[in-house]
C-alpha positions in Angstrom: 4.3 -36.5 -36.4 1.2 -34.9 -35.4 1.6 -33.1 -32.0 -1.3 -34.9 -30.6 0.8 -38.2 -31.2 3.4 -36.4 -29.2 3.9 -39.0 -25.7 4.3 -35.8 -23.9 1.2 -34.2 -24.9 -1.2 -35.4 -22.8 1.4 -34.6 -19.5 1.8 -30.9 -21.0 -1.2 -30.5 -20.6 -1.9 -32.1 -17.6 0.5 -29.5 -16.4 -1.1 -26.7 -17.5 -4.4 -27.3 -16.7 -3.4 -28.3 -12.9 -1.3 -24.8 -12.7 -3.8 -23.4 -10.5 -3.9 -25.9 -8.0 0.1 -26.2 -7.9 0.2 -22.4 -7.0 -2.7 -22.8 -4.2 -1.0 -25.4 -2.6 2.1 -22.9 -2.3 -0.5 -19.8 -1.1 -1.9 -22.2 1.3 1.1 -23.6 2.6 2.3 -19.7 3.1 -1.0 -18.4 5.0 -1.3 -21.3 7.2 2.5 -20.7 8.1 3.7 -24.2 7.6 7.0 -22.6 6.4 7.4 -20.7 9.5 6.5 -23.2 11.7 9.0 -25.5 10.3 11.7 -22.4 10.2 11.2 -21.3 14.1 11.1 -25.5 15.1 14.6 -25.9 14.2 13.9 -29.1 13.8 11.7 -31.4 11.7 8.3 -32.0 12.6 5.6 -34.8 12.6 2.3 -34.2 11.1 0.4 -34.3 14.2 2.4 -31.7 15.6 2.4 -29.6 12.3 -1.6 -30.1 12.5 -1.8 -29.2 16.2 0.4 -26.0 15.9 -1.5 -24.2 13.3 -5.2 -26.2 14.0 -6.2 -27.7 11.2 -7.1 -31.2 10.5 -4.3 -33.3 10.8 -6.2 -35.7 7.3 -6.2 -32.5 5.6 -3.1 -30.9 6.3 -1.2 -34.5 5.8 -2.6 -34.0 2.1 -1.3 -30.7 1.6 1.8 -31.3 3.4 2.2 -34.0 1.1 1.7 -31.9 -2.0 4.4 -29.3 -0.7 7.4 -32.7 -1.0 5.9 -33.1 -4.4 6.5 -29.7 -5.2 9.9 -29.7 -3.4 9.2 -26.9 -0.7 9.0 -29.9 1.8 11.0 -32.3 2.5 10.1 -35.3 4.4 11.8 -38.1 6.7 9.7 -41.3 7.7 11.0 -42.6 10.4 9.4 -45.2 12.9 7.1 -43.4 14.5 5.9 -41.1 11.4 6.7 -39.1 8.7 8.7 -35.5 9.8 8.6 -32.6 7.6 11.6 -30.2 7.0 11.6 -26.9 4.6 13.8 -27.0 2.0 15.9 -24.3 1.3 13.3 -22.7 -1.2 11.0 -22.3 0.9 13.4 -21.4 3.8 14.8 -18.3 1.4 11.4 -17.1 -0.2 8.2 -18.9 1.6 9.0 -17.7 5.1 7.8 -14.4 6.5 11.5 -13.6 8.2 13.3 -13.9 5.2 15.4 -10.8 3.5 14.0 -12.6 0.3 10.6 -13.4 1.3 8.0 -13.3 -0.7 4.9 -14.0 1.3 3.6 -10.9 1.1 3.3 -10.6 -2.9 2.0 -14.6 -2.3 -1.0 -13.4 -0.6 -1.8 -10.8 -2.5 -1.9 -13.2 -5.5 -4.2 -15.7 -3.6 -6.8 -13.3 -1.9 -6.7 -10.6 -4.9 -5.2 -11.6 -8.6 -6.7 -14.8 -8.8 -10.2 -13.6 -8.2 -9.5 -10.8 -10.5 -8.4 -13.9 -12.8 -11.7 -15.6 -12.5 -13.4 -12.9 -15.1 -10.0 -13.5 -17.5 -12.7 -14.7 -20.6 -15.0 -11.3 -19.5 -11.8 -9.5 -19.6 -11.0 -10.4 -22.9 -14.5 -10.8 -24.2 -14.6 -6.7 -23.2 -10.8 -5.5 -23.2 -11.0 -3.9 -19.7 -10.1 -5.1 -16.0 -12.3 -6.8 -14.1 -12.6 -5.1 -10.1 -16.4 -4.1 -10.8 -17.0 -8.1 -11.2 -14.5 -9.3 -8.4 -14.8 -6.3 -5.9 -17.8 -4.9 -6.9 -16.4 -1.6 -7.3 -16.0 0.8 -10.0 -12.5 0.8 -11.7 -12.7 4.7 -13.4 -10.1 5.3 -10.3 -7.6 2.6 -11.0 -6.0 3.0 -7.9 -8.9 3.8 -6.3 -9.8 0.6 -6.9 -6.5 -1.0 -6.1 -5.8 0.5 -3.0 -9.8 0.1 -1.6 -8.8 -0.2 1.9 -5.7 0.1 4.0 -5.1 -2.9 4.4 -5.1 -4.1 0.7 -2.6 -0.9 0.1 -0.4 -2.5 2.8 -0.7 -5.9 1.1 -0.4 -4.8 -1.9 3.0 -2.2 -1.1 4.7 -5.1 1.1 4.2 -7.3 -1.6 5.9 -5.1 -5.0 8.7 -4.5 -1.6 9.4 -8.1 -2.0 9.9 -8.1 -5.4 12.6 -5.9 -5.1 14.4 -7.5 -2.4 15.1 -10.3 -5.3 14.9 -7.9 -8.6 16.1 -4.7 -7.2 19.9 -5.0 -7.3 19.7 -6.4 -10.9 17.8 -3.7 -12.5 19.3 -0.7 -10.9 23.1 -1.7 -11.8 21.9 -3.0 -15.5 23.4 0.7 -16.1 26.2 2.4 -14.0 23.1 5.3 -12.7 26.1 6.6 -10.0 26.5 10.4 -12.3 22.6 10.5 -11.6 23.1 12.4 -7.5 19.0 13.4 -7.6 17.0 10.8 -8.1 13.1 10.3 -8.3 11.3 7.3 -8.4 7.6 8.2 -9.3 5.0 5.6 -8.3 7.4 4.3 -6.1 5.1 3.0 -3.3 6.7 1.2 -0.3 10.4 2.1 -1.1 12.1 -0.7 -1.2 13.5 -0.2 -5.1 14.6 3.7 -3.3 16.4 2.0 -0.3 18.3 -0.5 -2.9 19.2 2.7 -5.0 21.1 4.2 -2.0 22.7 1.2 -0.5 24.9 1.1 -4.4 24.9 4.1 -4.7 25.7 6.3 -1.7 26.2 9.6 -3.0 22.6 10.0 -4.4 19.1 11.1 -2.5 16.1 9.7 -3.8 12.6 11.1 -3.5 10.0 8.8 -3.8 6.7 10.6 -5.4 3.3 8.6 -4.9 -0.5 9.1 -3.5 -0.6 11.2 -0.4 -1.9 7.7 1.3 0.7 5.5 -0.2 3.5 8.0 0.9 2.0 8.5 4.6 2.1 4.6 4.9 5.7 4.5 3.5 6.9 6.6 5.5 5.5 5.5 8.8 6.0 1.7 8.5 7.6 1.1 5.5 11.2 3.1 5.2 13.3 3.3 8.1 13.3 6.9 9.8 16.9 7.1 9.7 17.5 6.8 6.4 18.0 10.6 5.2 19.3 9.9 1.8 15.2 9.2 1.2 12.3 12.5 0.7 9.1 11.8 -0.3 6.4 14.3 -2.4 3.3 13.4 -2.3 1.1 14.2 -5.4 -0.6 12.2 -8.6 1.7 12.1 -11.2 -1.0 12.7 -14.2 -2.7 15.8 -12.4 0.3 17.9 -10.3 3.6 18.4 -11.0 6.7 16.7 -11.3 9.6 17.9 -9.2 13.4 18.6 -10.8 15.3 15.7 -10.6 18.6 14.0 -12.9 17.1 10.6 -13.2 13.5 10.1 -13.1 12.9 6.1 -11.9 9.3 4.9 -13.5 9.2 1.0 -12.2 6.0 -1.1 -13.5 4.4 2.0 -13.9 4.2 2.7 -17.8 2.7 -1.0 -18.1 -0.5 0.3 -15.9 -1.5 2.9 -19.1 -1.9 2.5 -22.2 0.2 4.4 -24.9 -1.8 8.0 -24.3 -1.2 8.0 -20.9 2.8 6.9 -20.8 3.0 9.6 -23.1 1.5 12.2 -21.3 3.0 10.9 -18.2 6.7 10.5 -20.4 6.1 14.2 -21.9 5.8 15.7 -18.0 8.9 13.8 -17.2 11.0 15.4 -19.7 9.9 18.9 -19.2 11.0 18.0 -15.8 14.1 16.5 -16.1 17.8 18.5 -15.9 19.5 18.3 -19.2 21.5 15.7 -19.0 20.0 13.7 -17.0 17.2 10.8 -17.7 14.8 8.1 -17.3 15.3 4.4 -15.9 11.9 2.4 -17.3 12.0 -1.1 -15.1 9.9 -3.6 -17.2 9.4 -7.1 -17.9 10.1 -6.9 -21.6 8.2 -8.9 -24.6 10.2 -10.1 -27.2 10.6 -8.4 -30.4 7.7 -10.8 -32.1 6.2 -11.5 -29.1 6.9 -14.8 -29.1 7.7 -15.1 -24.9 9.1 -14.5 -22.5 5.8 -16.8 -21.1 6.2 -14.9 -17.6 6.0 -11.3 -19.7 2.8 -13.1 -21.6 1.0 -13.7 -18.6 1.5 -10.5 -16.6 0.4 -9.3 -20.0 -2.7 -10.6 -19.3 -2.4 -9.9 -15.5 -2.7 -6.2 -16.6 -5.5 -6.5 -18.6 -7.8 -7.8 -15.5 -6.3 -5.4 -13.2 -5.1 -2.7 -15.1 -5.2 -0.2 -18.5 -2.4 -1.3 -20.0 -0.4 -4.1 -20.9 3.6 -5.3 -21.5 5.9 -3.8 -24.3 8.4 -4.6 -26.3 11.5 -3.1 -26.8 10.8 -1.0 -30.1 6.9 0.4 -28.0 8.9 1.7 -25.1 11.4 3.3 -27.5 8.6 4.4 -29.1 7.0 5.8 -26.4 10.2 7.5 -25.1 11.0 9.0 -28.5 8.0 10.8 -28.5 8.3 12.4 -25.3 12.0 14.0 -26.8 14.2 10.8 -24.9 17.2 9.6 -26.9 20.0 7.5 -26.8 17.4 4.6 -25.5 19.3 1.4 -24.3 18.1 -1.6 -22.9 19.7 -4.0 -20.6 17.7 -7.5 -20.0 18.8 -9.2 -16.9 17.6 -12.2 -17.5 15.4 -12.2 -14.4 11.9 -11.1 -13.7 12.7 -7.5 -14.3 14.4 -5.7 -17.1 15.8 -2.2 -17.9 15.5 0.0 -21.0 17.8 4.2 -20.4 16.4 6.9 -21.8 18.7 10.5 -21.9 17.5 14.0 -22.1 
């Protein structure tokens, strides 16, 4: 049968095409703080209230309120004098700002930065390059540069890769037993959550967490507590100064910023630096071998291209890429989550 004959069809692609909408509905709910209003109540609340706590409209915010039960990060009680709203336990575990899990922070960032970045996708891939000049108006030459363009987009933008790891972080550092690894470094590491993680499992290593001198003042200051000693931090840029001594070397979603000169140049300066013996941990979301999915790897594929210089691998172009720079005895672990991890050994 011909696909368009297909009774699905048309609802596929219903779906698809309202994909944006269902994720600003979410972003909306989160920066109006209808999650955490319903969290602190205790309780659930009517509409008018809802509307009168974080002032908005109560026809407006009856309609998004409304969307969020659809989407099943509400749930909702009509009673006699109204309809009540209630978070579910979704949006209790990753919508609300007080949450070990939350991610609010990487929500926001997608709302108020990615998605405008996303709004030039066909001049992205009309031109193969990123699109900040268009959406920031500001040149990209200094990728980060242009990332970080003000403190408080570095703070959004750190808070929001440290709430990725407070779901993905336990799953890709134990995807290999790293415990005969005591020196750690975990280059680009930014707001240090993926370095606390490594030393909560495994106690009897140190971890130095090597980024911008601006990234590492703020991760430092607000970001990792003070009392944690197991955590140093070197500040430096990884392609221009040097790479300290270390037995594992902890590179997570940074090769998929560069494209395949730069991971090797950056992959080359890691093995000159790294004790015999010892290695690299690459933390990716991997392609499949013939790039057929995963879909989530596809579009942060395409994520990378409007924000970045590079792009997501597959297995065989990050072997590849550590082969070159002398790595063997590559193995890859996928966790089946957002996050995989592919072991390199000097």
């Amino acid at each position: 049968m011909d696909s368009t004959e297909d009774p699905d069809y048309p609802q596929i692609i219903f779906q698809y095409s309202n994909g944006f909408l269902v994720s600003k509905v979410m972003f909306t709910a989160c920066e109006l703080g209808v999650f955490d209003l319903l969290l602190e109540s205790g309780q659930p609340l009517s509409l008018d209230v809802i509307a009168a706590c974080l002032g908005t409209s109560i026809m407006g915010m009856e309609r998004l309120l409304d969307a969020c039960v659809g989407l099943k990060l509400l749930a909702v009680e009509l009673r006699r004098e109204g309809a009540f709203y209630r978070n579910t336990e979704i949006s209790n575990i990753y919508l609300t700002k007080s949450s070990p899990k939350s991610q609010y922070h990487i929500m926001m960032y997608y709302s108020n930065t990615v998605y405008l970045c996303w709004h030039y996708l066909a001049d992205a891939v009309r031109e193969g390059r990123n699109q900040y000049e268009r959406a920031f108006g500001i040149s990209s030459k200094d990728l980060f540069g242009a990332m970080y363009r003000s403190e408080e987009e570095m703070l959004k933008f750190l808070a929001g890769q440290n709430s990725i790891w407070s779901i993905c972080g336990r799953d890709v550092l134990t995807a290999f037993d790293l415990s005969p690894f005591t020196q750690i470094c975990d280059l680009g590491g930014g707001g240090g959550a993926l370095a606390q993680e490594c030393v909560f499992l495994y106690p009897n290593c140190t971890v130095t967490i090597y980024d911008l001198p601006k990234v590492v003042q703020v991760a430092r200051e607000r970001l990792v507590p003070p009392e944690e000693r197991r955590i140093a931090f070197h500040e430096g840029d990884f392609f221009k100064d040097s790479i300290p001594e270390a037995d594992l070397y902890i590179l997570s979603k940074i090769l998929h910023d560069w494209d395949d000169e730069k991971c090797r140049q950056l992959l080359a300066e890691v093995y000159k630096a790294c004790r015999p013996g010892g290695g690299v941990l690459l933390v990716e979301s991997l392609l499949n071998d013939d790039r057929s999915g995963p879909v989530e790897t596809q579009l942060y594929s395409l994520n990378m291209l409007v924000q970045t210089e590079g792009k997501e691998r597959t297995v065989a172009e990050y072997s590849e890429l550590l082969g070159a720079a002398g790595f063997r005895e590559v193995q890859v672990r996928r966790t089946r989550k957002l996050y995989d991890a592919v072991l390199g050994r000097k």
